[in-house]
C-alpha positions in Angstrom: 27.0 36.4 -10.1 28.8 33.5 -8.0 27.4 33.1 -4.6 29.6 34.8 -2.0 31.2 32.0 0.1 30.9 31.5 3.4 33.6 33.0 5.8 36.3 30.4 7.1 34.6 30.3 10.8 31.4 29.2 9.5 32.5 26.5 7.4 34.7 25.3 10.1 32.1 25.1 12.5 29.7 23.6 9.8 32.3 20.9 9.6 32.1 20.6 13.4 28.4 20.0 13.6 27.9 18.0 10.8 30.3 15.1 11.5 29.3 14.4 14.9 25.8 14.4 13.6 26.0 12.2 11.3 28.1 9.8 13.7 25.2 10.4 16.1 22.7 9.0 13.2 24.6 6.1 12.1 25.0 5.1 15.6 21.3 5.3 16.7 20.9 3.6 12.8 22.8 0.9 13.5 23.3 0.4 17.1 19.6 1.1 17.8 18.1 -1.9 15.9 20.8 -4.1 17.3 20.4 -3.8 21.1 16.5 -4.1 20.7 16.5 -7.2 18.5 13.9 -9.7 19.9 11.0 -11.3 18.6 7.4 -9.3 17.8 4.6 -11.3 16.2 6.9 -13.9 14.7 5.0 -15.9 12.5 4.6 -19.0 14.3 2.3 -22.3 13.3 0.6 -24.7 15.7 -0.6 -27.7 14.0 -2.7 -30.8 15.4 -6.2 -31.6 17.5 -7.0 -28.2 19.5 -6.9 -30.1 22.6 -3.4 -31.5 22.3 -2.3 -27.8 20.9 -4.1 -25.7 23.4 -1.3 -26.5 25.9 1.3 -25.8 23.4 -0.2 -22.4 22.6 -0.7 -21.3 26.0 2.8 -22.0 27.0 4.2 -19.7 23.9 1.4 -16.9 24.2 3.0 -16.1 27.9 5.7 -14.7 26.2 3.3 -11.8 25.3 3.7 -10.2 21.7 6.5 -12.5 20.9 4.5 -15.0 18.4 1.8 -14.3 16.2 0.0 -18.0 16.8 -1.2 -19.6 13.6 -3.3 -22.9 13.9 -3.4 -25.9 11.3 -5.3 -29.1 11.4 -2.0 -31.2 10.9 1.7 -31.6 10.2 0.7 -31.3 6.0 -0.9 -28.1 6.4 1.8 -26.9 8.7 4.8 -27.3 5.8 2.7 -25.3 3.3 2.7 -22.6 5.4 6.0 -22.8 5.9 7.2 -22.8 2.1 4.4 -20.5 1.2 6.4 -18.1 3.6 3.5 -17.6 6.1 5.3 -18.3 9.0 8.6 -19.3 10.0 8.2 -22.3 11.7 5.3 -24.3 13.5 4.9 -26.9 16.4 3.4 -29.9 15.5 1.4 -31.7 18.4 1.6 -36.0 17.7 1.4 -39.0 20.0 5.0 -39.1 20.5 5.1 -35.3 22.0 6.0 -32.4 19.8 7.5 -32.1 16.9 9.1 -28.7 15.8 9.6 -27.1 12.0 12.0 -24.8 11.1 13.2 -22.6 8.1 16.7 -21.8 8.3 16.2 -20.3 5.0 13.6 -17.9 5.7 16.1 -16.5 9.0 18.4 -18.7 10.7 18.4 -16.5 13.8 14.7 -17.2 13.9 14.8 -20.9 13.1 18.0 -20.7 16.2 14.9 -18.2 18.5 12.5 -21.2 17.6 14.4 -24.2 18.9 15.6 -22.2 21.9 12.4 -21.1 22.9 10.5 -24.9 22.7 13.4 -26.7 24.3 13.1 -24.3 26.9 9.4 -24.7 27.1 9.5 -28.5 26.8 12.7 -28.2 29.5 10.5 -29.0 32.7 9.2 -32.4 31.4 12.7 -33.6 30.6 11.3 -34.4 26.7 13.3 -33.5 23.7 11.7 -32.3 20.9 12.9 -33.4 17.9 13.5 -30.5 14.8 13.4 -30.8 11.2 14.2 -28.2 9.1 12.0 -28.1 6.3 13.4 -25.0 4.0 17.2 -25.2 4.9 19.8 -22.4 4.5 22.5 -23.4 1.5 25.0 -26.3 2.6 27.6 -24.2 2.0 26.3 -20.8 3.8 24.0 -22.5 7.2 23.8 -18.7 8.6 22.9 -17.1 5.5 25.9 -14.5 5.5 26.0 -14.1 1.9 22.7 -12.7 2.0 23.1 -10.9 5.0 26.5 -9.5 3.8 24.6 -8.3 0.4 22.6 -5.6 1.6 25.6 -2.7 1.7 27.3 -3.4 -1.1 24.2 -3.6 -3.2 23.6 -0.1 -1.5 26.6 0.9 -2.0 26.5 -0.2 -5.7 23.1 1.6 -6.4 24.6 5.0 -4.7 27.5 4.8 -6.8 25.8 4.5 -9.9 23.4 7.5 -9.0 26.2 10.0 -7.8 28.2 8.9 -11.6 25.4 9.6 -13.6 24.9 13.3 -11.6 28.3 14.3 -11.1 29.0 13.3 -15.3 26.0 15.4 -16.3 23.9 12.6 -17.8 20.5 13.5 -18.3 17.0 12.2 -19.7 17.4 9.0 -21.5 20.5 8.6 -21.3 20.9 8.5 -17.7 18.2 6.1 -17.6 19.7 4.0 -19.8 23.5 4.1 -18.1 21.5 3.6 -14.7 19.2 0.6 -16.0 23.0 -0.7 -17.6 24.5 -0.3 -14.3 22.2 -2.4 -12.5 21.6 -5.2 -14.9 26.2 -5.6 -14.9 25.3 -5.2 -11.0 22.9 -8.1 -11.3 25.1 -10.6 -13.5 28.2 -9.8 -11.1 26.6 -10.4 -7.8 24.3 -13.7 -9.0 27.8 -15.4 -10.7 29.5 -14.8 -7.2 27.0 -15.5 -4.8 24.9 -18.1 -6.9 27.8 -19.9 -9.6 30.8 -19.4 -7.4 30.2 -19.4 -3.1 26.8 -21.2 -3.8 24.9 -20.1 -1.2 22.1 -18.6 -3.0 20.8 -21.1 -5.0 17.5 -21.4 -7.4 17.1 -19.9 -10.5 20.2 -18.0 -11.8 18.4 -15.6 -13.7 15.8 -14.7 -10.4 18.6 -14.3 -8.4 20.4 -11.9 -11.0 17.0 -10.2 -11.5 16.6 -9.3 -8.3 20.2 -8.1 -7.5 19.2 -5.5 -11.1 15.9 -4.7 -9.4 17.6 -3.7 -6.5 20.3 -1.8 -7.2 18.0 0.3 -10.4 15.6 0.8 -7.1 18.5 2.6 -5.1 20.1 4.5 -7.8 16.9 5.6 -9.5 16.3 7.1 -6.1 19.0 8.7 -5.8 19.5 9.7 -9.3 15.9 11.0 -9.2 16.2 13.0 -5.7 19.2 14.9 -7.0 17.1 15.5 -10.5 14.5 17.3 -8.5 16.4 18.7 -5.9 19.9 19.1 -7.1 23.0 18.2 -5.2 21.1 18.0 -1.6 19.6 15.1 -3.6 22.4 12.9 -3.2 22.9 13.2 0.6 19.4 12.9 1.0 19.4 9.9 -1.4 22.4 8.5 0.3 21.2 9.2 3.8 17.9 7.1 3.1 19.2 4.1 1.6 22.5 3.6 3.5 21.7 5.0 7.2 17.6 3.5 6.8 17.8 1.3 4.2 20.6 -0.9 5.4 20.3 -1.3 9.0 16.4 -1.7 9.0 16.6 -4.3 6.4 16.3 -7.4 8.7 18.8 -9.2 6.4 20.9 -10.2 9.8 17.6 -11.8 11.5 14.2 -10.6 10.5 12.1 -8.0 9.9 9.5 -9.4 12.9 13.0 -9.3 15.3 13.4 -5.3 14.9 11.9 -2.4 17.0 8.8 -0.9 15.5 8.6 0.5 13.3 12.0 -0.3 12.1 11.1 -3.7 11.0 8.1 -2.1 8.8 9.9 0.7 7.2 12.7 -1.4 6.2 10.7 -3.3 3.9 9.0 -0.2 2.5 13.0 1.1 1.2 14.8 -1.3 -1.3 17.5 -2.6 1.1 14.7 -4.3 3.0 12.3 -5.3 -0.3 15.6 -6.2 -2.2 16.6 -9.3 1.0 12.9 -10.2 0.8 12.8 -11.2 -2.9 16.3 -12.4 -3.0 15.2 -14.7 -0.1 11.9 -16.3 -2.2 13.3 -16.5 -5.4 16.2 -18.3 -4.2 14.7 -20.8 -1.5 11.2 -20.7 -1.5 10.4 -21.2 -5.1 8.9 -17.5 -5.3 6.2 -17.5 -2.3 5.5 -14.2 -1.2 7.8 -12.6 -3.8 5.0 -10.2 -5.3 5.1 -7.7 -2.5 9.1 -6.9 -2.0 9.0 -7.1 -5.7 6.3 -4.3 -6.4 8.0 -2.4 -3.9 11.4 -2.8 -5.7 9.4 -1.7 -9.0 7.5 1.5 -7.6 11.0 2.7 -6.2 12.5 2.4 -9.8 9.7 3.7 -11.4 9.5 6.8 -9.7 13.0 7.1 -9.5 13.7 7.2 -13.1 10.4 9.2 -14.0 11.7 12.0 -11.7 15.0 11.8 -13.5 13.1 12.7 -16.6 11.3 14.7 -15.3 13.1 16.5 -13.5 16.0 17.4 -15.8 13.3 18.5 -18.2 12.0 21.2 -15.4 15.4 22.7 -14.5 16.0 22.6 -18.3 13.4 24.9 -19.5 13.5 26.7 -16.2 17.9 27.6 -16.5 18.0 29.5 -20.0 15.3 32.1 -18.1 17.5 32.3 -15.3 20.1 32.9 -17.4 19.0 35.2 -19.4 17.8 37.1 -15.8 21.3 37.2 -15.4 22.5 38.4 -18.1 20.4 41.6 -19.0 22.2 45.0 -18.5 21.2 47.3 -15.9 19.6 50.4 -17.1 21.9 53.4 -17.2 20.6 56.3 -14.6 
């Protein structure tokens, strides 16, 4: 028997609860992250003699929780750091005063945080300090909005697939395989735009494409593989993780280290966040620090896909009893 539906009142004031609700969530989402961006343990290197640096570092540690101090012996040491991804810029005490490095690639709203906060420091004694950007953004995108602009469409694109291949019935393999097909055309479309065409992501094509397909088979294994185990409240759950947590604690727009905790951390946990991370190494920092974002993009599609596998092959052997429950005769008398 069909489930009796529920009387027009009810689902009228469902409707009435459920909208506002979900415009309360994606504000606080959203809006929440936004109004309390501002630096927390940024990554931050001092290099030179400890006596010429102490100064430096006791000047940027009264801004309390804002760095995370790092100290190298010299400049050298310093620009490893940098292109190995271990912090985002560094001071760099010399004879002729300091010297500041930046990585517009790594976040230019850090690298613009960085310059703001040593001219201000150096303000009082009237010296500039000159800056050299050592990993730069693309020439032809300096604010990185390419990259920024990538997270909800890729989010959008891994949803998409994950609702088609549940709504059209697809199961076992063969959803794996449209979903895994889905994300590799995902891949190739978004690296020929954003690599080949606006040039702003630049590197490797086939990185770049690779992780654009890691990404987007993360999302829509997960949301494939929620509504596999869970049925149709798998796809708003699905959807409600990756587009109203996923997206907005990414960090794409500045930095994970520039979000309220823990926003910052369990952005990178969820693809959106994992998926910027990779994209950023691959493309300008020669792959540093590209083996955690990109185990994280790996679990997510690994478990996604098992549970779709899994879990069409529980509700399979599970519906023909409940059928059959159905269908037996009541006993005369």
């Amino acid at each position: 028997m069909s489930p009796t539906p529920l009387p027009t009142h009810r689902r009228i004031a469902a409707v009435l609860v459920l909208i506002p609700t979900l415009v309360a969530l994606a504000l606080w989402a959203f809006a929440w992250p936004a109004a309390r961006t501002a630096p927390r343990d940024v990554p931050l290197g001092v290099a030179g003699p400890p006596a010429a640096t102490a100064p430096v570092a006791h000047q940027l540690e009264q801004r309390e929780g804002a760095f995370d101090l790092r100290r190298y012996a010299d400049e050298a040491e310093a620009r490893d750091a940098i292109e190995d991804r271990e912090v985002y810029g560094a001071v760099v005490v010399t004879p002729q005063g300091p010297k500041l490095l930046t990585a517009s690639a790594a976040s230019p709203a850090v690298a613009q945080l960085l310059q703001q906060a040593v001219a201000r420091q150096a303000g009082a004694s009237g010296q500039a300090v000159p800056t050299e950007d050592v990993v730069p953004a693309a020439a032809s995108d300096p604010r990185g909005a390419v990259l920024n602009t990538s997270v909800l469409p890729l989010a959008l694109a891994g949803i998409g697939a994950g609702v088609a291949v549940t709504l059209l019935g697809l199961r076992g393999l063969v959803a794996v395989g449209a979903l895994a097909g889905s994300a590799a055309l995902v891949g190739g479309v978004a690296a020929t735009l954003s690599h080949s065409w606006l040039d702003a992501l630049p590197g490797n094509w086939w990185a770049v494409a690779g992780t654009f397909a890691l990404a987007t088979l993360a999302v829509s294994g997960a949301v494939a593989g929620l509504a596999a185990l869970l049925g149709r409240p798998g796809l708003g759950l699905g959807t409600l993780l990756m587009m109203l947590i996923g997206n907005p604690f990414s960090g794409a727009a500045s930095a994970p280290e520039m979000l309220p905790e823990p926003a910052g951390v369990i952005g990178q946990w969820l693809p959106p966040g994992a998926g910027v991370s990779l994209l950023r190494s691959v493309a300008f920092f020669d792959g540093a620090s590209a083996v955690g974002p990109a185990l994280t993009l790996t679990w997510w599609a690994v478990l996604g896909l098992g549970a779709v596998l899994v879990g069409h092959a529980v509700r399979g052997r599970t519906a023909p009893a409940a059928d059959a429950t159905e269908r037996e005769p009541a006993l005369a008398g």
